[in-house]
N, C-alpha and C positions, 0 to 999 in steps of 0.2 A: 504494500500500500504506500500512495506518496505521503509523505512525511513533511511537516509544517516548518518550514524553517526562518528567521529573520528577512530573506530575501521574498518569501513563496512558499509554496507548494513547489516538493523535489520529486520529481519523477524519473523511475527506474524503467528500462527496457521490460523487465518483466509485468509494469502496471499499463505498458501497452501491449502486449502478444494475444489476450482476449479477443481484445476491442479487432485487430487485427485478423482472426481466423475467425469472427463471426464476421469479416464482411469481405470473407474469401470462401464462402458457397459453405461458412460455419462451419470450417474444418476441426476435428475432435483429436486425431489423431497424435500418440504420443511425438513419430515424426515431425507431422506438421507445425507443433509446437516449439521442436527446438530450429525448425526453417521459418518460422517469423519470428524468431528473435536475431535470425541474421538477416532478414530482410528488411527487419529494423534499425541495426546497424546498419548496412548499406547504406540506406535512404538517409540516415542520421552524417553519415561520410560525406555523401555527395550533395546532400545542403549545405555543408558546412564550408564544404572546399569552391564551393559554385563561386565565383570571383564576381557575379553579379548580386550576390545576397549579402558575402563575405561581409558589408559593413551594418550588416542589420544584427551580429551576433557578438556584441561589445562584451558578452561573458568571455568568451577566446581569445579575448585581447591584454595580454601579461606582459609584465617589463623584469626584462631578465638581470641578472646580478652584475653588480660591478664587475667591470672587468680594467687591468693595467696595462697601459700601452708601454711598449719601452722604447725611451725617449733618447735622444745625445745626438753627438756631431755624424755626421756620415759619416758610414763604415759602422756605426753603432747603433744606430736607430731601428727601429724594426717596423717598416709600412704593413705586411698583409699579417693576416691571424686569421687561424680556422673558424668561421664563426662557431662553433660549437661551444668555444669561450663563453660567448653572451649568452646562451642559453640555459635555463634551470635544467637537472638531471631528467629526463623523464619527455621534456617540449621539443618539438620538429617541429621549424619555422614553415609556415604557409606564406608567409609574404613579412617582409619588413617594415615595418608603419615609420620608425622613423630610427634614428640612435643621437643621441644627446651629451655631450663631454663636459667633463666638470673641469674646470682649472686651475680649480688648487687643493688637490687630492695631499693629505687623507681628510682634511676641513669637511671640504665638498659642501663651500657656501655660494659657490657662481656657477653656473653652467648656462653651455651653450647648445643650441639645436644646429645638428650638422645637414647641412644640402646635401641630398644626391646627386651622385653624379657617373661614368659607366669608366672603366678602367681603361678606355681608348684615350677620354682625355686624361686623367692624371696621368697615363702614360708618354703626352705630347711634349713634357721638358720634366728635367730631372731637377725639381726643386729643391731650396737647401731644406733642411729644416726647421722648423715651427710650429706655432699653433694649427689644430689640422682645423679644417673651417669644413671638409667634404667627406665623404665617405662612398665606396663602391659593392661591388660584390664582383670578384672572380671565380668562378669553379666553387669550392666549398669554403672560399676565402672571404674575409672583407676588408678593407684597407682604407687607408684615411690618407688625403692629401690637404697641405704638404705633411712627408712624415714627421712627426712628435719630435721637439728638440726637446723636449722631457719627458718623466712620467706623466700620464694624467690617469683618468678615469673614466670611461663609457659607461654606457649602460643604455641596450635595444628596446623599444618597444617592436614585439613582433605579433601577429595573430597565429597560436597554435593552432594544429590539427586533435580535434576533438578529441579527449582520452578515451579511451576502449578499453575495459575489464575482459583482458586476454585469457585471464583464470575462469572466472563465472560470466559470461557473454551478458544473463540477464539480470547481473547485478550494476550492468554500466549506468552510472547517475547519468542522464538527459541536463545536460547545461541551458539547452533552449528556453525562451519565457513558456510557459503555458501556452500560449494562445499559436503556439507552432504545434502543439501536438496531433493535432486534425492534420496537419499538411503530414506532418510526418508518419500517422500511422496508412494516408489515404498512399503517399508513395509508396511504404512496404507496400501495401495490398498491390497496388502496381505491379510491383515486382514478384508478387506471388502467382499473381496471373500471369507474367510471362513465364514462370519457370513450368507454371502447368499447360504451356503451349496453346493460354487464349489470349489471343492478342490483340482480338477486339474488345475485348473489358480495361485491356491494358490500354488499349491506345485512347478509351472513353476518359479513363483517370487520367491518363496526362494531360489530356484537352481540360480536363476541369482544374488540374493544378495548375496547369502555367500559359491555357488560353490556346485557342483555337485560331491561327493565324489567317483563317479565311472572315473572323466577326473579330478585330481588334476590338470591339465595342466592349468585348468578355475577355477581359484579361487574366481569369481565373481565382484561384486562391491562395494564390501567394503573394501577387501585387498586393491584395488589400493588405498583406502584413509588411509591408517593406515600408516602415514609417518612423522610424524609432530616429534615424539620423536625421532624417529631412523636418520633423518637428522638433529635435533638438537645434537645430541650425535656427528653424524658422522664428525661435524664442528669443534666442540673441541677436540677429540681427530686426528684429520690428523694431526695439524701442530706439535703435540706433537710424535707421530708415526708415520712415513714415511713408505709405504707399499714396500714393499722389493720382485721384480717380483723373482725366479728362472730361470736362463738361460740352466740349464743343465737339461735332461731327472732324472724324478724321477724312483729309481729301488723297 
């Protein structure tokens, strides 16, 4: 059962596998129960990792531990580090939201947000060393330009990939707010009916989750939930910009 916590109501894989085989032709079977708790999964994976929703699930969004650049004159400084640095034991980064450097480590009372930038240009002149102002990502690497003429101090914001209880499948906590639960047990079911080779029930449920490209009128039921960033935006910028109606005919 979900369980009431300071955040919400926490729901387990397992308080949806029900909901899930009664709207899959109300399968009984000890099988079928443990194939909609991976269809649960699934569908919980591939919301999660979807790079068009990605910013609607601010739960997955962690900021990893310090981490020490090592800093001196060239010949001594060291530009790239495995990102795996910046990450907590356990996180696989899905995307890098941002990395931010502190400048006077171990204090750590200033810091600065570093620009992106791709390792074609930091690699256009060998600059001396410095404050690094940018950061890149090469292969499993990420590197800051110009390199550190001292120690300092990072630290990533990155969006994980959703944790999965690899031990117990249906004891994996659901991070999603509640009002994804619909979407997410209507996708298992998807996926349940394609494993059982109909693919007209499957292809119904996808039209209803993410809209029928012949009636953009129905954009299904997952637009109506993609709202969390865009009414967080929309709070802070009104009282800063006042919307300004036109009273006169545009020509």
């Amino acid at each position: 059962m979900p369980i009431l916590t300071p955040t919400g109501l926490q729901f387990y894989i397992s308080d949806l596998v029900n909901e899930v085989l009664l709207r899959t032709e109300n399968r009984t079977g000890a099988a079928d129960t443990a194939r909609a708790a991976i269809w649960i999964r699934d569908a919980l994976i591939e919301l999660t990792m979807d790079p068009e929703l990605r910013n609607e699930f601010d739960e997955l969004e962690v900021l990893g531990p310090l981490f020490n650049l090592t800093g001196g004159p060239q010949g001594v400084t060291v530009q790239e580090y495995a990102f795996n640095n910046l990450l907590s034991p356990g996180d696989y980064n899905v995307a890098s939201l941002n990395i931010r450097l502190w400048t006077d480590p171990p204090a750590n009372t200033n810091r600065i947000r570093l620009n992106d930038t791709s390792y074609q240009d930091a690699d256009r002149i060998n600059p001396f060393p410095g404050l690094p102002t940018k950061w890149y990502r090469f292969n499993d690497n990420v590197g800051f330009s110009p390199p550190p003429d001292q120690n300092y101090q990072v630290q990533a914001r990155i969006y994980k990939m959703h944790p999965i209880n690899d031990n117990v499948l249906t004891q994996t906590v659901i991070l999603l707010g509640r009002d994804w639960n619909e979407v997410l047990i209507w996708a298992a079911v998807m996926r349940g009916y394609m494993e059982l080779e109909q693919y007209e029930k499957a292809t119904s449920i996808k039209q209803m989750l993410f809209g029928d490209p012949e009636y953009p009128q129905r954009p299904g039921l997952i637009a109506g939930r993609k709202h969390r960033r865009e009414k967080e935006s929309f709070r802070r910028q009104v009282p800063l910009r006042p919307i300004y109606r036109p009273y006169g005919h545009r020509r």
